[in-house]
Each structure stands twice: as C-alpha cells, then as structure tokens.
N, C-alpha and C positions, 0 to 999 in steps of 0.2 A: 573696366579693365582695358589697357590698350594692346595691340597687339603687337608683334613683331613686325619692323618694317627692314629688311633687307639695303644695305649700305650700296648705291647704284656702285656697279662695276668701270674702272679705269679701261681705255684702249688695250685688243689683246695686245696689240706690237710690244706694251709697256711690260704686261705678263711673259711674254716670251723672250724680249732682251734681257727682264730679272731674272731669266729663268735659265738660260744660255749664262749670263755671269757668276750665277751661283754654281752652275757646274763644272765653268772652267777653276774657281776656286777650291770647288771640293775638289775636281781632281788632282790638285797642285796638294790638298791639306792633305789627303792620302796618301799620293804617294812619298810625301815628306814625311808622314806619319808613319808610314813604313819602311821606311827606310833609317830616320831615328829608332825603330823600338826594336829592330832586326838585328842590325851593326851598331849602335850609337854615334855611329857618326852624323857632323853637319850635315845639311840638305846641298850646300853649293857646291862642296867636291867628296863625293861619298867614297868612291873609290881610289882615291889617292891614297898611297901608301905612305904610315910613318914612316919618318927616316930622323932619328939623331944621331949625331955625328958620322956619319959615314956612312951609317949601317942601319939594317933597316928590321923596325920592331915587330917581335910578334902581334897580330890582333889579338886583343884583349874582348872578354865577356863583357859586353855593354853597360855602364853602371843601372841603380835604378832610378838615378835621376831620367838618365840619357830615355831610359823606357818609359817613363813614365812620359818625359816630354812627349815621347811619342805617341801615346793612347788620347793624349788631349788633343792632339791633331787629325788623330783618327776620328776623334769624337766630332770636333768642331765638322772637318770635312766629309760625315756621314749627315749632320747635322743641317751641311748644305743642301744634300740630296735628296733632303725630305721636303726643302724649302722648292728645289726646284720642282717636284713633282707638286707641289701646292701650287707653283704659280703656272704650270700648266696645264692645271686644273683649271685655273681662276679664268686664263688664258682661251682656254675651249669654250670655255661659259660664256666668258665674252664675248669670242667671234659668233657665238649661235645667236644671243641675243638676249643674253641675261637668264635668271631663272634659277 
C-alpha cells in the first residue's frame, strides 16, 4: 500500500496575494449583500431616493427576490473569507518551510 505524498507547496507571496484578493472580494460581496437584503436596493446608488414625477416615493419593504439576491451574496462573500483564511494558512506553511 502506498502512502500519502503531500502536494509540494507554491511561493507564500502567491498565498498571500490570493488571500488579500479574496478578501478585498468578500468584503465588496458583503457589504453589497447587505445592503440588497436590508433595503432592496442596487449596490451602485443605495441611498438615492425614488422620485416619479416630481415627487418623491415612499420606501417600500424589499421584495423577496431583492432578499434573497441578497443572502447569495452574503454567501458567496463569507465563502471568500474561508478561502482567505485557507490561503493564509497554506501561506504560513509555506514561508516556515512546508510541512
């Protein structure tokens, strides 16, 4: 029977850039995630207020599409921040010297 052979480790630099991009990701999918599933509104102008015709509407209760977009972005972007902490895991492993 053979035994397990450990997959040699990449540069930590490579762990730590993936790991810095996964976070500045998740914290964009957050706070967009929270902000769709709070108010329903877009991510690019949250707090702009409706205005038809002249006048300007009450806020409405978020639909549940609007929420629900929202939880998949929570998801995704908590999702990154498991990733980051795995690649600064992989990343420490690496600079010591494997193992």
């Amino acid at each position: 029977m053979q035994g397990y052979a450990a997959a040699p480790l990449s540069p930590p630099e490579t762990y730590f850039q993936t790991a810095a991009f996964c976070l500045l990701v998740a914290i964009v999918l957050i706070w967009a995630g929270r902000t769709q599933h709070r108010t329903g509104r877009g991510i690019f102008r949250p707090d702009r207020p409706v205005q038809i015709g002249g006048t300007l509407v009450p806020e409405q209760q978020p639909s549940k599409s609007k929420r629900a977009a929202g939880r998949v972005y929570l998801f995704f972007g908590w999702f990154l921040v498991l990733g980051t902490v795995i690649n600064l895991i992989n990343g420490f492993r690496s600079a010591r010297g494997g193992g």
